[in-house]
Residue, then its C-alpha position, 0 to 999 in steps of 0.5 A: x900210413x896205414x889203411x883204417x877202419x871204422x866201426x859201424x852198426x845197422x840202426x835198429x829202431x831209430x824211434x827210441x835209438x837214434x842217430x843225430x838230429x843235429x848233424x853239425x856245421x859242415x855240410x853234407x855234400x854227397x856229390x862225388x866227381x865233375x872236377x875233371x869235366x866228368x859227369x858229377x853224380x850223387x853217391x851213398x855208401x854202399x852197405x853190400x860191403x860191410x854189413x849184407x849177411x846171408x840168409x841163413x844169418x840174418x834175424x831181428x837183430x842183424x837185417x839181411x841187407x839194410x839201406x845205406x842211411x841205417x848205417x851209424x858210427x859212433x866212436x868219431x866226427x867230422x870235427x877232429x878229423x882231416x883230410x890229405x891228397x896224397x901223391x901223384x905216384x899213389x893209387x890214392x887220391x885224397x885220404x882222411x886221416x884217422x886219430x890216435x898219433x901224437x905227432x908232437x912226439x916226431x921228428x919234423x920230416x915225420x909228421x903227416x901233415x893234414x887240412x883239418x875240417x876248422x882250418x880256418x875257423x869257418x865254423x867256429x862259434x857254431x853248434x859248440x864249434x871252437x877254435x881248438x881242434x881235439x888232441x889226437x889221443x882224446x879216446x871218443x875220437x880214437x875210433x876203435x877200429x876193431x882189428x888191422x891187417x898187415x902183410x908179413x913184411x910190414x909185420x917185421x918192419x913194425x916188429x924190428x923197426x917201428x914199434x917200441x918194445x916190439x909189436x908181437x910177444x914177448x915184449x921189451x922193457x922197458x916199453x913194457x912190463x911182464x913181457x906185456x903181460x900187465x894189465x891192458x884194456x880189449x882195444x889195446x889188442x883186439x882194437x888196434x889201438x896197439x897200432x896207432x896210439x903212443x903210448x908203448x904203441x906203434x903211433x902208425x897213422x891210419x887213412x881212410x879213402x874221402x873221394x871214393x864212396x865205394x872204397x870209403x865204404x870198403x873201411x866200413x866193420x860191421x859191429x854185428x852184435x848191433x848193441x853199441x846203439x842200446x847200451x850207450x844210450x843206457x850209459x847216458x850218451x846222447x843220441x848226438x853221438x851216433x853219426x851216419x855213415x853217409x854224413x860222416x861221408x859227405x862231409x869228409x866229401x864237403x872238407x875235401x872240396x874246400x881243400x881241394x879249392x886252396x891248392x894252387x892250380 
């Protein structure tokens, strides 16, 4: 596993521009905590992490320090994603784990098993809910997430161990051609998808926090050109597609709870 990021952008006129009115069948469920007997409060993400710009760089296009309901994501959804509650030995507590691996490729020992947000078909049938969940490579749920971070020792592990063909120039045939010099789209590099997809790729899987606002928040990348909004309206994508950060939250928030309510106590 690997920490994940998501995309976001600052709405910018959300009159002509935007996000999803209809926000699905999971509920939105802001209300972090109480189910250890602390108090229960209610949380949005926190957008000073990501996205408050100095002064000197703020303008029309880029607001100083936008609230947290104009923050949107558009490249996944709460309907192909999961949730996992990780060891008692981690730091971490409960997890969502991002798209992209084919987990049909590992070993049985190998696959990161996850509680998917349909499990049990709960909300099939509603707002074009089936039963199916959407392959892990279905490219509108991949997320590009715009970059990674490694430390130097999970760099030569990735290189020598886990990523066919290596993970940094020159590459190995056969996983590659022309020293991975053949033609490949900008996600492949600059977008992470390197990492965490299968083909001639690393298939690392990527995990955002679920139970945490302020460190849901810290996965947050600002996509500061804030176009994605203009110009995927102008491509024909339907406003359906742009999805708050806080209803992305709170519904991670609302499966985490289902989940939590199935483990034997």
């Amino acid at each position: 596993m690997i920490p994940g990021f998501v995309r976001v952008e600052v709405l910018l006129d959300e009159e002509n521009y935007p996000a999803q009115s209809n926000t699905g069948p999971v509920p939105i469920d802001l209300t972090f905590g109480g189910e250890d007997g602390g108090a229960a409060e209610e949380h949005e993400v926190s957008p000073e992490y990501c996205c408050h710009v100095s002064p000197k760089t703020t303008n029309k296009h880029m607001p100083q320090s936008p609230e947290p309901s104009k923050l949107m994501l558009w490249e996944t959804n709460i309907l192909p994603l999961g949730v996992r509650q990780m060891p008692e030995d981690s730091w971490l507590n409960w997890v969502a784990l991002l798209r992209g691996p084919n987990q049909n490729k590992l070993d049985e020992n190998q696959v990161i098993g996850d509680y998917w947000s349909n499990r049990d078909h709960k909300y099939s049938g509603k707002d074009n809910w089936g039963n199916r969940r959407p392959a892990p490579q279905e490219f509108k749920y991949i997320n590009n997430q715009g970059g990674w971070m490694a430390t130097r020792q999970q760099l030569w592990e990735w290189h020598t161990e886990i990523c066919p063909g290596g993970f940094l120039p020159p590459y190995e045939a056969p996983h590659y051609r022309f020293d991975g010099l053949d033609m490949r789209n900008v996600e492949w590099y600059s977008g992470g998808m390197q990492l965490s997809t299968i083909r001639h790729a690393c298939n690392l899987q990527r995990i955002i926090v679920a139970d945490n606002p302020q460190n849901f928040s810290k996965s947050l990348l600002y996509h500061s050109a804030n176009n994605k909004q203009r110009q995927l309206a102008a491509e024909g994508k339907r406003e359906s597609a742009f999805v708050k950060a806080n209803t992305l939250l709170g519904q991670l928030n609302t499966i985490r709870k289902q989940a939590g309510a199935e483990i034997p106590k």
